[in-house]
C-alpha positions as MATLAB code, in Angstrom:
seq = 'XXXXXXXXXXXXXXXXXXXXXXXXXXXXXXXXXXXXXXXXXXXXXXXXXXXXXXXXXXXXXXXXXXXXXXXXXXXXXXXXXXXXXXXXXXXXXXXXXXXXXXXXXXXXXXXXXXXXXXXXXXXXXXXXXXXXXXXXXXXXXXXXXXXXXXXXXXXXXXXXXXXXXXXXXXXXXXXXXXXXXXXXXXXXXXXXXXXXXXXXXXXXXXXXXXXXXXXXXXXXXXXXXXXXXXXXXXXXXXXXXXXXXXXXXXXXXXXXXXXXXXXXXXXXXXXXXXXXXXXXXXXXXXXXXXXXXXXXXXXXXXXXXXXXXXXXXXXXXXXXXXXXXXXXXXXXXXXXXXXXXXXXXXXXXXXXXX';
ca = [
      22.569 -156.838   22.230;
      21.042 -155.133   25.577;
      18.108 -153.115   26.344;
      19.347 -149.829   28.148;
      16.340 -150.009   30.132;
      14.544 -152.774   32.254;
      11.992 -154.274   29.917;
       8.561 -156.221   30.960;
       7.906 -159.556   30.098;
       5.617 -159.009   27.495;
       8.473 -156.214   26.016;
      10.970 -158.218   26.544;
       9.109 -161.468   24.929;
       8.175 -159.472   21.391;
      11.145 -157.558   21.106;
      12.626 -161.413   20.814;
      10.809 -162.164   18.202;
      11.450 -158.900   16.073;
      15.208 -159.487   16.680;
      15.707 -156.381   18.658;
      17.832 -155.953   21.666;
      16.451 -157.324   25.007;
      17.340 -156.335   28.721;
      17.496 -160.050   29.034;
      16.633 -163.687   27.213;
      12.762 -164.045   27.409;
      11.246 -167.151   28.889;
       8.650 -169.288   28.831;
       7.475 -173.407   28.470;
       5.751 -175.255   26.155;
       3.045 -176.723   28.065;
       3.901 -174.359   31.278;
      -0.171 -173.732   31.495;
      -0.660 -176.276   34.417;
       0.542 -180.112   34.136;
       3.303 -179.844   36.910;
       0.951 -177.584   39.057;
      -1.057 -179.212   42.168;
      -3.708 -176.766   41.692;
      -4.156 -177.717   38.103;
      -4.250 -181.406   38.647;
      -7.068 -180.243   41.295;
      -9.065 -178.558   38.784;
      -8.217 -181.718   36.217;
      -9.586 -184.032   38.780;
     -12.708 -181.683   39.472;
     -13.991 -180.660   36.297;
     -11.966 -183.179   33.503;
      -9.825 -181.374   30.734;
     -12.372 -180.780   27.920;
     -14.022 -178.557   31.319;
     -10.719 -176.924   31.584;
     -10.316 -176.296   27.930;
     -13.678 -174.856   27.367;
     -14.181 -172.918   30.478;
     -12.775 -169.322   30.290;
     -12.679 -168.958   33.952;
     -10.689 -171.832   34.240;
      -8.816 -171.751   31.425;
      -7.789 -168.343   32.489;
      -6.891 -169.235   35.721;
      -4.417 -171.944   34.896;
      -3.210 -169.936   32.261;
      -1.863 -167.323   35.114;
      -0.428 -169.948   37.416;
       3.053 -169.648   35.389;
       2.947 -165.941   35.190;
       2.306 -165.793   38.718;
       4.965 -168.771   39.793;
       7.395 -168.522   37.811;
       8.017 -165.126   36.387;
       7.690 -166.201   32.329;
       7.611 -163.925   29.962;
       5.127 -165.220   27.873;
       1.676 -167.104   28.636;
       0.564 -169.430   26.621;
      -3.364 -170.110   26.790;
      -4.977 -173.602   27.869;
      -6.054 -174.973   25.138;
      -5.537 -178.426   23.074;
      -4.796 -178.527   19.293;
      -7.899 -180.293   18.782;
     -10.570 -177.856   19.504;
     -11.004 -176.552   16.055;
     -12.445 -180.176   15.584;
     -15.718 -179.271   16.676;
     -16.265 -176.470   14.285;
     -15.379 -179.426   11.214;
     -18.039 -182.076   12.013;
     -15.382 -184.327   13.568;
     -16.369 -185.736   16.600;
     -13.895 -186.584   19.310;
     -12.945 -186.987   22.572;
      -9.469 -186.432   25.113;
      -8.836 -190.316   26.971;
      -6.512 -189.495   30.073;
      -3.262 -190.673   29.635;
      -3.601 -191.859   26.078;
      -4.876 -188.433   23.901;
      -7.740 -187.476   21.432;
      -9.516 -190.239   20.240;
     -11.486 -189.706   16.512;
     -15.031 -191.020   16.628;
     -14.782 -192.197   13.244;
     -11.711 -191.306   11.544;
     -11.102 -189.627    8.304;
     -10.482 -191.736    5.393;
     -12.723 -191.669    2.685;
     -13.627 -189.477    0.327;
     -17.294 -188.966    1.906;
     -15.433 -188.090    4.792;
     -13.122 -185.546    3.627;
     -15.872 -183.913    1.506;
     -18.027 -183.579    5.085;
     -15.430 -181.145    7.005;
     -17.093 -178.327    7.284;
     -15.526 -174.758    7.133;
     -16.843 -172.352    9.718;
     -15.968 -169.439   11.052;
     -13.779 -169.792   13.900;
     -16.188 -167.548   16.289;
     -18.598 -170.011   15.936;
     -17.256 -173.136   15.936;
     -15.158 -172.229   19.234;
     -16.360 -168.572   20.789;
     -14.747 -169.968   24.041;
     -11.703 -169.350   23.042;
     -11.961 -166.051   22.291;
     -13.770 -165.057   25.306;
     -10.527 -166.428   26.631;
      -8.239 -164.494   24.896;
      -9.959 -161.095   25.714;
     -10.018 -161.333   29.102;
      -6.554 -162.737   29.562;
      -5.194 -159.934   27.449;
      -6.976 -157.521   30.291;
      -5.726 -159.893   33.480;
      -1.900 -159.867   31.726;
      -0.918 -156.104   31.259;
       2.254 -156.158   29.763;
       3.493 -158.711   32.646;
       3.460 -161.891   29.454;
       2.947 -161.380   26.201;
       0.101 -163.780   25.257;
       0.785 -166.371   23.060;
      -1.838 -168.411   21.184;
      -1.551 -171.626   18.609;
      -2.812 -174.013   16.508;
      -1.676 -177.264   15.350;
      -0.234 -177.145   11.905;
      -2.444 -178.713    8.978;
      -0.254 -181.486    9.097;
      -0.620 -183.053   12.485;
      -4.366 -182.196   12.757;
      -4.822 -184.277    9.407;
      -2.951 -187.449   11.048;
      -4.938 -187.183   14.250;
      -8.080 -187.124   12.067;
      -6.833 -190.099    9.942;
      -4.976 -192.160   12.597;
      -7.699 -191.524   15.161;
      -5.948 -191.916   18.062;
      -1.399 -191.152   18.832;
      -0.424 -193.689   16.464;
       0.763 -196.949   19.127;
       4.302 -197.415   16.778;
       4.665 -193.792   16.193;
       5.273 -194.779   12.402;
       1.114 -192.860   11.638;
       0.867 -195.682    8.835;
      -3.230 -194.744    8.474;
      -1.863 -190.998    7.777;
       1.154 -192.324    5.322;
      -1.436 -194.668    3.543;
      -3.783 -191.781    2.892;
      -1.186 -189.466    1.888;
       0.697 -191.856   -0.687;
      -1.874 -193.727   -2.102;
      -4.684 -190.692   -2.278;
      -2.352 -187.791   -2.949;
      -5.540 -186.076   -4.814;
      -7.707 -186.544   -1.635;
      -4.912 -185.493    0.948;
      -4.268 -182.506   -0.620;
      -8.169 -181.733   -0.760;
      -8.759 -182.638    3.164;
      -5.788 -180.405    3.850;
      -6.658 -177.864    1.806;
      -9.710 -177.452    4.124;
      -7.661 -177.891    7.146;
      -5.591 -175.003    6.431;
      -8.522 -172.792    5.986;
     -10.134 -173.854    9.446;
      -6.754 -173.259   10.968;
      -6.196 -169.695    9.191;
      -9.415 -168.460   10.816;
      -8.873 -170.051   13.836;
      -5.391 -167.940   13.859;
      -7.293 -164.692   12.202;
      -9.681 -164.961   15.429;
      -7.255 -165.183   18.217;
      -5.226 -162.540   16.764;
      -8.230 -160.095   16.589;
      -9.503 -161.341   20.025;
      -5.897 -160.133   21.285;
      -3.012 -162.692   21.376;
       0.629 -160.722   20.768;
       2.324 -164.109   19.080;
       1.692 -167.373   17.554;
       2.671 -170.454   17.447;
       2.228 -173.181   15.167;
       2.512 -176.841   16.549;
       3.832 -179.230   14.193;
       5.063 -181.618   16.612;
       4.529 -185.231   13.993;
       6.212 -183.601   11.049;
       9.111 -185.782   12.101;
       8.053 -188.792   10.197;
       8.239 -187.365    7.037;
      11.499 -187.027    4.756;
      12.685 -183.422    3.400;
      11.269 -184.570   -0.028;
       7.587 -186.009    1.312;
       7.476 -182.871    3.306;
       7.918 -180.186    0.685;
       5.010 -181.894   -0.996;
       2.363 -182.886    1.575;
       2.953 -180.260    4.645;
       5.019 -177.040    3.384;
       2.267 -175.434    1.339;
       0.105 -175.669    3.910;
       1.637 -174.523    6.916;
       3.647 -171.703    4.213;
      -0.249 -170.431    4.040;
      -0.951 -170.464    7.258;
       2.339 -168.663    8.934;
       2.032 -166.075    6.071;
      -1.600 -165.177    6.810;
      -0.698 -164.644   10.839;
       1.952 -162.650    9.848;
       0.215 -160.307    7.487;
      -2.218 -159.537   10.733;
       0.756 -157.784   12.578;
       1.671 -160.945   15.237;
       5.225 -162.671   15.390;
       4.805 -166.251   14.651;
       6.866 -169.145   15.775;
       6.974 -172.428   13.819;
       8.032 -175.458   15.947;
       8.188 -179.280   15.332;
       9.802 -181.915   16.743;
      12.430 -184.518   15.760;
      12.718 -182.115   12.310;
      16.416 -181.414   12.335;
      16.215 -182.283    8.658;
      13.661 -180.168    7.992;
      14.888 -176.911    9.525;
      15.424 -175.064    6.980;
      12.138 -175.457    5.192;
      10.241 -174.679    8.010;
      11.815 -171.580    8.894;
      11.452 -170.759    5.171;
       7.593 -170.732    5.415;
       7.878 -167.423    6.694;
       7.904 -167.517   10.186;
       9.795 -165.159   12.642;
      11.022 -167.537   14.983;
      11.955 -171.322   14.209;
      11.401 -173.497   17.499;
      14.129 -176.166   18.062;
      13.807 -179.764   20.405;
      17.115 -180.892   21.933;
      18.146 -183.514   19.161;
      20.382 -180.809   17.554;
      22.488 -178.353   19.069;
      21.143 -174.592   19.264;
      24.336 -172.587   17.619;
      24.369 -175.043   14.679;
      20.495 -174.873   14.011;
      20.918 -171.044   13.798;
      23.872 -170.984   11.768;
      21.660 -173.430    9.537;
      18.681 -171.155    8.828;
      20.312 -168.136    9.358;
      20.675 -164.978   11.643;
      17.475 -163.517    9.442;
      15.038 -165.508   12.033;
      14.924 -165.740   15.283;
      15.365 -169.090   17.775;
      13.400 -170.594   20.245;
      14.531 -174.006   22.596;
      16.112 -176.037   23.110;
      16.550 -178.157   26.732;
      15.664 -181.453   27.008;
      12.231 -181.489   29.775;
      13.556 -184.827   31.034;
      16.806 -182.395   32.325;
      14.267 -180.867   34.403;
      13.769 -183.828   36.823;
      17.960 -184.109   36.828;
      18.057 -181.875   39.856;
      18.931 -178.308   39.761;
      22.688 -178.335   39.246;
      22.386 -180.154   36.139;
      19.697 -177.751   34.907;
      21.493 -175.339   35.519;
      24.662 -176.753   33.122;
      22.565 -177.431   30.335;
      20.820 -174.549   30.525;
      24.167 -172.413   30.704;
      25.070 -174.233   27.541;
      21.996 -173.099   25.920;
      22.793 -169.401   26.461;
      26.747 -170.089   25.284;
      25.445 -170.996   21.734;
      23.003 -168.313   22.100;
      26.012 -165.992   22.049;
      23.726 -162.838   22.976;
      22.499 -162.543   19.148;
      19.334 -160.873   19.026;
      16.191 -163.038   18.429;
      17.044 -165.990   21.340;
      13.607 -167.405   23.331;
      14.566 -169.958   26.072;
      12.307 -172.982   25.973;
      12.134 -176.285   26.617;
      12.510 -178.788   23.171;
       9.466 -179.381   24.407;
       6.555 -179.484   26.698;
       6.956 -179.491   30.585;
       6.880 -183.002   31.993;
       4.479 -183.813   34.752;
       6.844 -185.011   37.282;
       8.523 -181.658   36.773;
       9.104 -179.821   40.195;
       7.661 -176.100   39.668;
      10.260 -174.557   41.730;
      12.693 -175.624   39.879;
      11.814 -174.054   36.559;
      11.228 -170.731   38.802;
      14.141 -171.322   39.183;
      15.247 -172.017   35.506;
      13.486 -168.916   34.978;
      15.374 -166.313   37.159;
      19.082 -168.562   36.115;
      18.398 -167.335   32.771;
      17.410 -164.147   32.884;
      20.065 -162.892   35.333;
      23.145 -164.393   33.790;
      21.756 -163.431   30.533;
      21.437 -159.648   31.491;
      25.380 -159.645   32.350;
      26.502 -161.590   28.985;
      23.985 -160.212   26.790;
];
């Protein structure tokens, strides 16, 4: 389905996510908010990430650099999934190269009962600040998209304390199996930080969200249904209710697709472990689909980009509702001119098949 008439990016982005014809297949990268930018590693290297994260005038700033570079369609701000942290009495702090590291982790019943539920203003008015002004510095060139981690993954941070060395999150598993009682208190609370977290940025001015979910891997169809689904079904129904489209992404969740697009998102996000086409033909035409190339493609050289990505749009098929992504974020050897590239490969072939 095509536009009649040329569409900005922030037009072009929403009208994606309402399933309603585009004048070409938005854009944008997971993780596109710096990373593979020499500017960004500048800043990095000048003022340290929690600066960055924190900052509005900085945050803003790298924020723009793929709006400005590369011609996305949607921004996505600088931010990490563990600010909301702060607000909940947990403290913590961002190693480079390794991730957040939990002061004292979360595994007690002392513990859980200590989270503290604030409002969101409060506990992280940077943020916010953020998310005015960029709505003022984009226009309608990006539609701004904000996030949050999903219940889920900010419980195992909490509870592993640190990206679990084996990947299997056996601190998280432990809790979850042998405390079910407890885990479904501590996320209880979770989900209510995270609501008004979303509830703020949404009021403060972001035009989509997206919920991270990015560990829900690890868990089977049946453990999921009863530890994570109720929780992020509250949260992606709340953000809707406000007016925003909401996109609900995890990774190495092929089995899972279909619940997660049931808990009432508008747009199920997709890695590169399963194809596009049969994903969508799984969950249904109802929702809309964001992904899927592989980042490692990226650093493949051009031409093979450019197959994969030409792939991508084939099982697209021009159905209303596609979002070109990466499966997921941007790597940091990735070479920014390419994905400028990436950028204009899809939206002009796109425009003539659409």
């Amino acid at each position: 389905m095509t536009a009649t008439t040329a569409m900005t990016g922030a037009e072009r982005m929403l009208a994606a996510c309402r399933l309603q014809p585009v004048d070409a297949t938005p854009v944008w990268f997971m993780r596109q908010a710096g990373r593979s930018f020499k500017e960004y590693r500048a800043l990095k290297e000048k003022h340290g990430l929690m600066a960055l994260f924190t900052t509005p005038e900085l945050s803003i700033q790298i924020t723009m650099m793929p709006v400005r570079e590369l011609g996305v369609d949607g921004a996505v701000m600088l931010a990490d999934i563990m600010l909301p942290l702060d607000g909940m009495g947990v403290p913590y702090h961002i190693e480079p190269d390794i991730g957040p590291i939990i002061h004292e982790p979360v595994r007690s019943q002392a513990a859980v009962e200590a989270i503290r539920v604030i409002e969101a203003e409060e506990a992280t008015p940077y943020v916010f600040e953020t998310v005015r002004r960029l709505r003022q510095e984009l226009g309608d060139t990006a539609a701004l998209i904000g996030f949050s981690g999903a219940p889920f993954i900010l419980a195992c941070y909490m509870i592993e304390g640190r990206p679990s060395r084996s990947r299997n999150y056996e601190n998280a598993k432990r809790f979850m199996f042998t405390q079910p009682d407890l885990w479904h208190r501590f996320m209880g609370k979770i989900t209510e930080v995270v609501v008004r977290y979303l509830r703020a940025q949404v009021e403060a001015g972001i035009q989509v969200a997206q919920l991270f979910d990015s560990w829900v891997g690890i868990l089977s169809p049946r453990q999921y249904r009863e530890f994570a689904l109720p929780y992020s079904t509250r949260v992606l129904r709340e953000t809707s209710a406000l007016g925003v489209p909401t996109i609900h992404f995890g990774t190495g969740s092929s089995e899972l697709l279909e619940q997660m697009a049931g808990a009432g998102c508008d747009v199920i996000g997709v890695d590169w472990r399963v194809n596009l086409d049969e994903a969508w033909e799984r969950i249904g035409y109802q929702y809309g689909i964001q992904g899927n190339l592989d980042p490692a493609v990226v650093l493949a050289g051009f031409d093979r980009v450019a197959d994969e990505a030409r792939d991508i749009l084939r099982r697209a098929a021009g159905r209303p509702g596609h979002i070109f992504n990466l499966g997921h974020g941007v790597l940091p050897d990735t070479d920014p001119s390419d994905l400028a590239r990436l950028v204009d490969l899809v939206h002009d072939e796109s425009s003539q098949t659409a």
